[in-house]
C-alpha positions in Angstrom: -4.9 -11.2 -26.7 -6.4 -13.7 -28.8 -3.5 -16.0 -29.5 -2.1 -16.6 -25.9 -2.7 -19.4 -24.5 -5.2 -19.3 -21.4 -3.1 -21.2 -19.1 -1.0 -18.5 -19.0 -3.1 -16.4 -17.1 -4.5 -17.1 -13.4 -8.1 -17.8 -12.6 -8.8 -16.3 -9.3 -11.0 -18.4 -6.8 -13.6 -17.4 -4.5 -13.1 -17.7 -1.1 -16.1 -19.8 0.3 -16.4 -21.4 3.8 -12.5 -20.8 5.2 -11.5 -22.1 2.1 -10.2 -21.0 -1.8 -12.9 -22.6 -4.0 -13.0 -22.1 -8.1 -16.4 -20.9 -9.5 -19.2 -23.3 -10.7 -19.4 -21.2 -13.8 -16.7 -21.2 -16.8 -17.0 -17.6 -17.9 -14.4 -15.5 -17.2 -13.5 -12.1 -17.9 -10.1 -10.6 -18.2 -8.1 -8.1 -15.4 -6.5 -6.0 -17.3 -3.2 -3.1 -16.6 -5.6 0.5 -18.0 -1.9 1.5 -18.1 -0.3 -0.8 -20.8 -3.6 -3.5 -21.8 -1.8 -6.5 -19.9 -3.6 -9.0 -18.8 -3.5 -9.4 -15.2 -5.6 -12.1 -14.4 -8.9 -13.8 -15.3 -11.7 -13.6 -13.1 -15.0 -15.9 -13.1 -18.4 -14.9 -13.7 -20.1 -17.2 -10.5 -22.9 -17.9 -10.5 -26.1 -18.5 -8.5 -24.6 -21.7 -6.9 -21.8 -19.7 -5.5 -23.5 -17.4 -4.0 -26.0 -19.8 -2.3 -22.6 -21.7 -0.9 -21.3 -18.8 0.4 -24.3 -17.7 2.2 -25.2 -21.1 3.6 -21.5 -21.1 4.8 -21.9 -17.7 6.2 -25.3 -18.8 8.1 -23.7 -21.6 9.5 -20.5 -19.8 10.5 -23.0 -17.1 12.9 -24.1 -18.4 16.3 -19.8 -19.6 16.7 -18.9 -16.5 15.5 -21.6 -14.5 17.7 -20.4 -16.4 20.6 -17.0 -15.1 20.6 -16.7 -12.5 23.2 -16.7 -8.8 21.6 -13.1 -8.5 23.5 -11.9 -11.6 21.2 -13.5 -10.1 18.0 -11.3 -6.9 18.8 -8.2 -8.8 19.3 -8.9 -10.5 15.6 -9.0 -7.4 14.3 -6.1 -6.1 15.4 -4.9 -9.5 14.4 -6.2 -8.1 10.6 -4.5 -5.0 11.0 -1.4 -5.8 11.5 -1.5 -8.5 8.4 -3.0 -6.0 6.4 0.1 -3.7 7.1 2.3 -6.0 6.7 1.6 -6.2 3.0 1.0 -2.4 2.5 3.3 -2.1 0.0 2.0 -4.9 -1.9 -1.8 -4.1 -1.6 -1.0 -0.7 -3.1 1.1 -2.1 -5.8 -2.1 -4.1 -6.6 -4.3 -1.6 -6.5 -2.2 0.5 -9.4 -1.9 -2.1 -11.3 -5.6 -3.3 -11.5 -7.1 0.4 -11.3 -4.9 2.9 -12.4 -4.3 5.1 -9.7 -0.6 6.7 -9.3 1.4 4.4 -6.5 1.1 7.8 -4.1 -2.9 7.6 -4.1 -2.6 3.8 -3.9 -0.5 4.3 -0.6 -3.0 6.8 1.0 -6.3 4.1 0.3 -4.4 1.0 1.6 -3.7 3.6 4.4 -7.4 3.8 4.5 -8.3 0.8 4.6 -6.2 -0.2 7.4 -7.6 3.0 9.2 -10.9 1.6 9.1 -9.6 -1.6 10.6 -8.6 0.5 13.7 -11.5 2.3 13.7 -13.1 -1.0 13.8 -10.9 -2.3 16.9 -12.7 0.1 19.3 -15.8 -1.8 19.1 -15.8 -3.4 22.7 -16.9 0.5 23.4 -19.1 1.3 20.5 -21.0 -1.6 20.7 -22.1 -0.9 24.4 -25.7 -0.6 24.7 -27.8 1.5 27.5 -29.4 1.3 30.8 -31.4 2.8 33.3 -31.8 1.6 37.0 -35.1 1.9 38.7 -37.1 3.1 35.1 -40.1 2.5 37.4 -40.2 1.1 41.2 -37.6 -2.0 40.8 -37.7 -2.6 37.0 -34.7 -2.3 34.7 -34.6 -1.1 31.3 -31.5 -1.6 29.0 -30.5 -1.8 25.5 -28.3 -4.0 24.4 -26.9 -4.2 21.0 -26.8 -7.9 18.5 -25.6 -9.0 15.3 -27.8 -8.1 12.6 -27.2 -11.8 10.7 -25.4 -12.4 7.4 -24.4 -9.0 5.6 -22.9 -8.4 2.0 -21.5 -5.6 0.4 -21.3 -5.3 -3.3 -18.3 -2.4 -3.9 -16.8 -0.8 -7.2 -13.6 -0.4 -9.5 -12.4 2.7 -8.0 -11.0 1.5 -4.6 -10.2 -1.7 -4.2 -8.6 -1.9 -1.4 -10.4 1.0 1.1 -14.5 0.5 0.2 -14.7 -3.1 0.9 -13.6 -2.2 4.4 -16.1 0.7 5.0 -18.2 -2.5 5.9 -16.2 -5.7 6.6 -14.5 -4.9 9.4 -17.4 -3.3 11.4 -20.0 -5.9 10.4 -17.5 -9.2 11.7 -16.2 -6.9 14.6 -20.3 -6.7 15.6 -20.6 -10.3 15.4 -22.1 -11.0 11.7 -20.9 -13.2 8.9 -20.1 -11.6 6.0 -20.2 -12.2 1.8 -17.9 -9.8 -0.1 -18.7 -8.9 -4.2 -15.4 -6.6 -5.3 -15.7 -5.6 -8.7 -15.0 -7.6 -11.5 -13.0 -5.0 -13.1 -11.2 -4.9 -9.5 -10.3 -8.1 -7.7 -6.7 -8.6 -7.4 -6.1 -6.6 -4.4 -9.0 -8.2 -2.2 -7.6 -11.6 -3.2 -4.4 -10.4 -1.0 -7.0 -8.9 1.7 -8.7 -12.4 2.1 -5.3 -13.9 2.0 -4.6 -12.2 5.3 -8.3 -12.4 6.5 -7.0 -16.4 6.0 -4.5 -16.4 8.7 -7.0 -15.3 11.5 -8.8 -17.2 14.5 -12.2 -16.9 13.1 -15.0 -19.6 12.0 -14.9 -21.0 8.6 -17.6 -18.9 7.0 -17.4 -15.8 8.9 -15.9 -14.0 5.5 -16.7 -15.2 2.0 -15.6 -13.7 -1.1 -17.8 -14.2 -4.4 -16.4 -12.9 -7.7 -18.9 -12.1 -10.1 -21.2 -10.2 -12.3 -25.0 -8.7 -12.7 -26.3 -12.4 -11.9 -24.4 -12.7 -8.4 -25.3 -9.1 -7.5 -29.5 -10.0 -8.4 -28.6 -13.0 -6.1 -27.5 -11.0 -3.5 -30.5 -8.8 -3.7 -32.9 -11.5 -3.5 -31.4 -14.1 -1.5 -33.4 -15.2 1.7 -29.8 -15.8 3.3 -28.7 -12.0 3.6 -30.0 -9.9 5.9 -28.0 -6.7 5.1 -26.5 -5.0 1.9 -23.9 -2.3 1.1 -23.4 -1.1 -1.7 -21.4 1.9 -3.9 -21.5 2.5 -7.3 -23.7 4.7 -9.9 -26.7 6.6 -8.5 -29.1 4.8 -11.0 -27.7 1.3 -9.9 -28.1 2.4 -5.8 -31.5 2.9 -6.6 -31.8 -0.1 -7.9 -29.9 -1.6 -5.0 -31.7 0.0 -2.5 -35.1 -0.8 -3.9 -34.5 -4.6 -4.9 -32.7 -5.2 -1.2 -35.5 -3.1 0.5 -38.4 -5.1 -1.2 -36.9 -8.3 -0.1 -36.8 -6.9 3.9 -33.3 -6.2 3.8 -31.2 -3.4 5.4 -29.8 -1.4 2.8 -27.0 1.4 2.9 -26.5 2.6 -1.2 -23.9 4.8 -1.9 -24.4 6.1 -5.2 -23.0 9.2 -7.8 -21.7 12.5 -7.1 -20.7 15.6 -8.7 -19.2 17.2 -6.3 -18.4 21.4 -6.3 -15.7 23.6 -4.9 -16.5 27.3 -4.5 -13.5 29.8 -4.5 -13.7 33.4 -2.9 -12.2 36.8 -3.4 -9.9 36.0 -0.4 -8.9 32.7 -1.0 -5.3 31.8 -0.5 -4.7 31.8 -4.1 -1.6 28.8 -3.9 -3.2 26.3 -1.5 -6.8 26.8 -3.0 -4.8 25.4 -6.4 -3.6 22.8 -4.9 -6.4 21.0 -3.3 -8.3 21.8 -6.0 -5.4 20.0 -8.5 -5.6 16.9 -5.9 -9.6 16.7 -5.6 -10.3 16.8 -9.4 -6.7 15.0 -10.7 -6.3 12.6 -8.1 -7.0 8.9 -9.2 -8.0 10.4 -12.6 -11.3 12.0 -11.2 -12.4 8.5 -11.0 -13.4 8.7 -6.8 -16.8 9.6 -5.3 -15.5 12.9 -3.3 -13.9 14.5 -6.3 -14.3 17.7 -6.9 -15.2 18.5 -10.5 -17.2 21.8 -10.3 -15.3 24.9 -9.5 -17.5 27.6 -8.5 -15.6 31.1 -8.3 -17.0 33.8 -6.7 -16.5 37.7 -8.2 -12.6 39.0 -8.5 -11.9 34.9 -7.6 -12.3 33.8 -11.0 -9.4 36.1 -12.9 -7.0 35.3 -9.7 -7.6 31.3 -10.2 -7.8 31.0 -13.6 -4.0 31.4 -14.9 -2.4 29.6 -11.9 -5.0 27.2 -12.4 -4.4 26.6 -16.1 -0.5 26.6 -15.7 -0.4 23.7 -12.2 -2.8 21.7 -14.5 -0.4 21.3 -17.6 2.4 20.7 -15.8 0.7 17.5 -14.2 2.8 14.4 -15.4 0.4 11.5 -17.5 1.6 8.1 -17.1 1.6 5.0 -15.8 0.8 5.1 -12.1 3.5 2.4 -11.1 5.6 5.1 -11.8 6.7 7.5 -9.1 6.9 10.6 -11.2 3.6 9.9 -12.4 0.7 12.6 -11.7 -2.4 11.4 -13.3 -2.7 7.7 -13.8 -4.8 6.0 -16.6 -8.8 5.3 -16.6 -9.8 2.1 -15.7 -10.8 1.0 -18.9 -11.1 2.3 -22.7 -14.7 2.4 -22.7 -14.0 4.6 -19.4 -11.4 6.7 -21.6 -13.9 7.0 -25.1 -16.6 7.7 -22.5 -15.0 10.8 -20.6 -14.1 11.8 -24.2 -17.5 12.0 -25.6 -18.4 14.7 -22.3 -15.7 16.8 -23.3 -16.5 16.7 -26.8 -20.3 17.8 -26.0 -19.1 20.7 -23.5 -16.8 22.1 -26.2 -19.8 21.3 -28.7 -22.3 23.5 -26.4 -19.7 26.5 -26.1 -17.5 25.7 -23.4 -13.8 27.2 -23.4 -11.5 23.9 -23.5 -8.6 25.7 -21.3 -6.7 22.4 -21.3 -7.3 19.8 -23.2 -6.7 16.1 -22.2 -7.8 14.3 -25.1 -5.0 12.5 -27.1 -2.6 12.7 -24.2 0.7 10.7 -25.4 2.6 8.9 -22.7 6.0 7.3 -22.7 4.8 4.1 -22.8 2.0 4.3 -25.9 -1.3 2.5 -25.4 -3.2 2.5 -22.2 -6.7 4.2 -20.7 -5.3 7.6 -20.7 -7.2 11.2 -20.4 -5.0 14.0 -19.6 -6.5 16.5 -16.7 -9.1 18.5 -18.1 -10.2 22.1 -17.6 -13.5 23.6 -19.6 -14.6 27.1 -18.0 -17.9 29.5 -19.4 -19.6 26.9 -18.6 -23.5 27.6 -17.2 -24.9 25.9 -14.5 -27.3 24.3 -16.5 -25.3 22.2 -17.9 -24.5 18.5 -18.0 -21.1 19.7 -16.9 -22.3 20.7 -14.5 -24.9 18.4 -13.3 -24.2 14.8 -14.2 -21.3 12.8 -13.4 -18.3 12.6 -15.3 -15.9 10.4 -13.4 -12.7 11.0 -14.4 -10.1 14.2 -14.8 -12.5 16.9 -16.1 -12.8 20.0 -14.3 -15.3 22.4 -15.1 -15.5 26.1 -14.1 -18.7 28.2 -13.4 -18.6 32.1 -12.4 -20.9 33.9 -10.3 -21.0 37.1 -8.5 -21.9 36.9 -5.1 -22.0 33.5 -2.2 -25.9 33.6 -2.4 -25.1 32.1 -6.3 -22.7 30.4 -5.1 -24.9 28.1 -3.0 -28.0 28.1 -5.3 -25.5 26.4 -8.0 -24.2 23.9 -5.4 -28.2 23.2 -3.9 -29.1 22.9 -7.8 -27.5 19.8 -8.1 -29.4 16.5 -7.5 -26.4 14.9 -5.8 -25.0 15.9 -2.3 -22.5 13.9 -1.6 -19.1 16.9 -0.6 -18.2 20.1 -1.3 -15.4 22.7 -0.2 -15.2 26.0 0.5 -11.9 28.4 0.0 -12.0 31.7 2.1 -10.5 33.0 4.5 -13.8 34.2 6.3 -15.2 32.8 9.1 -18.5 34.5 8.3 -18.8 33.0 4.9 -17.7 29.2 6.2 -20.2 29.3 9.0 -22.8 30.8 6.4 -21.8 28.1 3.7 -21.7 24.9 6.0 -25.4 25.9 7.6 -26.9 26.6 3.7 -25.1 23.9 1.1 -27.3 20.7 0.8 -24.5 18.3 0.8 -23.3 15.9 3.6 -20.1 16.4 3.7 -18.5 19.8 3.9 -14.4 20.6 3.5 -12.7 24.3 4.2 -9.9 24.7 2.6 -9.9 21.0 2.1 -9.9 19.9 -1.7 -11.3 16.3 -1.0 -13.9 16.5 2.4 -13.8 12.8 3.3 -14.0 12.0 6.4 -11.4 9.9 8.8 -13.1 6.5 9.8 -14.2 7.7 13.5 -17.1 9.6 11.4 -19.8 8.6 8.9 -19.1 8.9 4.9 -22.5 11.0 5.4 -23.7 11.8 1.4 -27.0 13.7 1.1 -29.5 13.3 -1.6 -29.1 11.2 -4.8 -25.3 10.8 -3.8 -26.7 8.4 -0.7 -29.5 6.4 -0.1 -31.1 4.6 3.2 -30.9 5.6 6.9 -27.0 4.8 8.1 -23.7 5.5 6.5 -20.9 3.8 6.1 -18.2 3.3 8.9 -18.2 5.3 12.0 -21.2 5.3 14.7 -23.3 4.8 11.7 -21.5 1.4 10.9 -22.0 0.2 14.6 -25.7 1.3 14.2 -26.1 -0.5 10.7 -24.3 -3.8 12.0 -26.6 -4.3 14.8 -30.1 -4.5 16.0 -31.8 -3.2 19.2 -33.1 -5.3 21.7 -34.6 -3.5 24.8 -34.9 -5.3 27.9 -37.6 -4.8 30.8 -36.9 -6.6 33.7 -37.7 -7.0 37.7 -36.8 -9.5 40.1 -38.8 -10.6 43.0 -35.9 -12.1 44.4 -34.0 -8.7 44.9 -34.3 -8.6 49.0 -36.9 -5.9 48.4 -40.5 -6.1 50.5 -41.3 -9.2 52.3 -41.8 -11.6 50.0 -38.3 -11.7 49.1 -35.4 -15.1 48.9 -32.5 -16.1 48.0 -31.1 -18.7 45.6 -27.6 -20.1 47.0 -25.3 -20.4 43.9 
C-alpha cells in the first residue's frame, strides 16, 4: 500500500449544491475490498467548510423546492426509482465490494432501498392533513402538514445502499432539503445513488452529500442550519447523537445497538427454525442491526436444534461475497475481524462450549476480514454474550426450561430492537408478542424487519427519540403540524353577509 502511487486511486467528491465538488480538506482515508485489502477508493475527511456549503446550499434550495406541488415531488421520486433500478445490479455490486456482504444480501438491500423509494411515492396520501367542518358555529379547524426545514442523516458501514434511504426519500418527498453523511468506511455505493439523484428535476441543493469524519458529524450536531437529524450506528454514539442534536433544538431519530434473541420451542418446525436462524445470525456476517445472535431454547428444543444446528452452520461456504457460492462474506475491516475475535476468545475463556469455531477460517483467496460463523452454547444469561453486542457471525446459545425464562432472558437485555419466536402455538405467540420488551417481533421469521409501509420501531437502548424511521413515522418525523382556525364572515351566513366577485 505504501509504494503505489496516489494518483492511482480515485478521490471521491462531495456532492454540494447540484454539483460534484472536492473537499476543502486534504486528508483522505482509504476504501478498502474486507475481502482481498484492495484499495477501492480514497475518500476525504471534509471539513467544517463543507458542511457549512452544503447546508447554506440546502437552505437556499427550500422555499423552490417547498413550492413544488406534492403531486410533482411524487412524480420525482418515481423519477428516482426507476434510476435507482436501473443500476440495481451495479449498486449491489458496490455494496459487496465496499462492505463485504455476499452479492445475494447485496441484491435484497438494493431491493430495499428501492422499496423505500416506493414507499416514499405514496406521499401525496400520507402527507394529507385533517379537518373538521363546523368545530364550533361556522369556524373550521384543519391540520395541515409542512416541511420540517433542512434534515441530515448520518448512516453506518453496514448498508450502504438501504439506511440512507430510510430518510432521504421521505424527507425530499415532504418538501425538505436534505445533507447526507454515509460512512467513511462506506461511500462508493451512495456515490452511484447521487449519480442518479443527479439526473432529476429538482433544485440545486435539495440533496447534498458530505463525506467525512467525527469533525463533519460534531458539525452536523451543532450547526444552526439543520433542523433535523437521523442517525444509526452504536448505542453509545446515538446517545450521543441524540443528546448533542437535542441540546441544539433539533429533531432527533437515533438508531442505536442491538443484540437481538430468537427463542426456540419444543414444537418448532425443526428444518425452517434452522434456517432462519442460519440467515439472521450468518447473513452479512452478523454485521446488521436485526441479527439474531442469541438463541434461546426452550426444554426438549435445545437437544432437537443443537446437531442440525451445528451441522447447517459448518457447511456455510466463507469467501469472498462477489462470489456466487459464497455464504458468509468478510467483516468490514481487520480491526472488525481481531475485534469479534477477542469476544469469542473471552466466551471460551469464561466456559462457553465453542461448538464451531470461526477463528482462523482459510478462504481460497488468502487475506481478507474473514470470521467463519460462530456457535458458543452453555452460555448463562449473564453474560457478555449475551448482553452486549457483537456484530458479526457469532451465535450464542442459552437453555431454559419453561417460556416464562424465556422472556425474562429476552426483557433482561438493555436493547430492544427484534426478536423471533419459533412455535407452532398460537397460544405461546400471542403470549410472547404481548410480554417481550422489544419493538419488533418475528414468528417464524429469523430476521423481523419490517417492509417500508411500517416503522423500523426499536425499543429501548436499541432506539432513541419519539418517531422511527420510514413508514407513518417518517411522514410524522419530516413534517410539522400547523392547525388552522378559521371563520368567514363573508360565507352568506346571517345578515351581515357579501360577496367578493372574482
Amino acid at each position: 500500500m505504501a509504494t503505489r502511487a496516489m494518483t492511482e486511486v480515485r478521490l471521491l467528491d462531495n456532492y454540494v449544491d447540484g454539483r460534484w465538488t472536492p473537499a476543502s480538506s486534504s486528508e483522505a482515508l482509504d476504501v478498502s475490498n474486507p475481502a482481498t485489502g484492495e484499495v477501492l477508493a480514497r475518500v476525504p475527511m471534509s471539513a467544517g467548510a463543507d458542511l457549512d456549503a452544503a447546508v447554506a446550499a440546502a437552505r437556499a434550495a427550500l422555499p423552490a423546492w417547498r413550492a413544488v406541488s406534492v403531486i410533482e415531488r411524487g412524480r420525482q421520486l418515481f423519477a428516482l426509482r426507476a434510476g435507482l433500478d436501473a443500476r440495481r445490479e451495479e449498486l449491489a455490486r458496490s455494496v459487496t465490494l465496499e462492505m463485504g456482504k455476499t452479492i445475494g444480501d447485496a441484491r435484497a438491500e438494493v431491493a430495499r432501498m428501492i422499496e423505500m423509494v416506493e414507499a416514499a411515492c405514496a406521499v401525496p396520501t400520507t402527507m394529507q392533513g385533517r379537518i373538521i367542518e363546523d368545530v364550533a358555529r361556522n369556524v373550521d379547524a384543519e391540520t395541515v402538514r409542512q416541511p420540517v426545514g433542512v434534515c441530515a442523516a448520518i448512516v453506518p458501514f453496514n448498508f450502504p445502499a438501504m439506511v440512507p434511504f430510510w430518510f432521504l426519500p421521505f424527507a425530499i418527498a415532504c418538501g425538505n432539503a436534505f445533507v447526507l453523511k454515509p460512512s467513511e468506511q462506506v461511500p462508493l455505493t451512495q456515490q452511484i445513488a447521487f449519480e442518479v439523484l443527479d439526473t432529476l428535476d429538482v433544485p440545486p441543493g435539495v440533496v447534498n452529500l458530505v463525506n467525512g469524519g467525527r469533525e463533519v458529524v460534531e458539525g452536523i450536531l451543532a450547526h444552526p442550519g439543520i433542523d433535523a437529524v437521523s442517525f444509526v450506528g452504536s448505542a453509545p454514539v446515538a446517545r450521543i447523537v441524540y443528546e448533542g442534536a437535542a441540546a441544539t433544538g433539533k429533531r432527533v431519530q437515533a438508531l442505536g445497538g442491538a443484540k437481538n434473541h430468537m427463542v426456540v420451542m419444543p414444537d418448532a418446525v425443526i428444518d425452517r427454525t434452522v434456517d432462519g436462524i442460519i440467515g439472521s445470525a450468518f447473513g452479512a456476517a452478523g454485521q446488521r442491526c436485526m441479527a439474531g445472535s442469541v438463541v434461546v431454547t426452550v426444554g426438549e428444543a435445545h437437544e432437537r436444534l443443537l446437531e442440525p444446528l451445528r451441522q447447517a452452520t459448518e457447511a456455510l461456504r466463507v469467501g469472498d461475497g462477489i462470489d456466487e457460492a459464497t455464504d458468509v462474506g468478510p467483516v468490514v475491516s481487520a480491526a472488525a475481524r481481531d475485534r469479534i475475535h477477542d469476544a469469542i476468545d473471552r466466551g471460551a475463556a469464561e466456559g462457553a462450549e465453542v461448538v464451531v469455531d470461526g477463528r482462523g477460517v482459510a478462504t481460497d483467496g488468502g487475506g481478507g476480514s474473514y470470521v467463519g460463523p460462530t456457535i458458543l452454547a452453555g452460555v448463562g444469561p449473564d453474560s457478555d454474550l449475551v448482553r452486549e453486542e457483537i456484530f458479526g457471525p457469532v451465535l450464542t446459545l442459552v437453555h431454559v426450561g419453561t417460556l416464562d425464562e424465556a422472556i425474562q432472558v429476552v426483557n433482561r437485555s438493555r436493547f430492544g430492537n427484534g426478536t423471533s419466536i419459533f412455535t407452532e402455538s398460537g397460544a405461546s405467540v400471542r403470549r410472547y408478542r404481548h410480554e417481550v420488551e422489544a419493538g419488533m417481533v418475528g414468528v417464524n421469521i429469523g430476521v423481523a424487519a419490517p417492509v417500508a409501509f411500517f416503522p423500523f420501531s426499536g425499543w429501548k437502548d436499541s432506539f432513541l427519540g419519539d418517531l422511527h424511521a420510514h413508514g407513518p413515522d417518517a411522514v410524522d418525523f419530516f413534517t410539522r403540524k400547523k392547525t388552522v382556525t378559521s371563520r368567514w364572515f363573508s360565507s352568506g351566513q346571517g345578515s351581515g353577509a357579501y360577496f367578493v366577485e372574482n
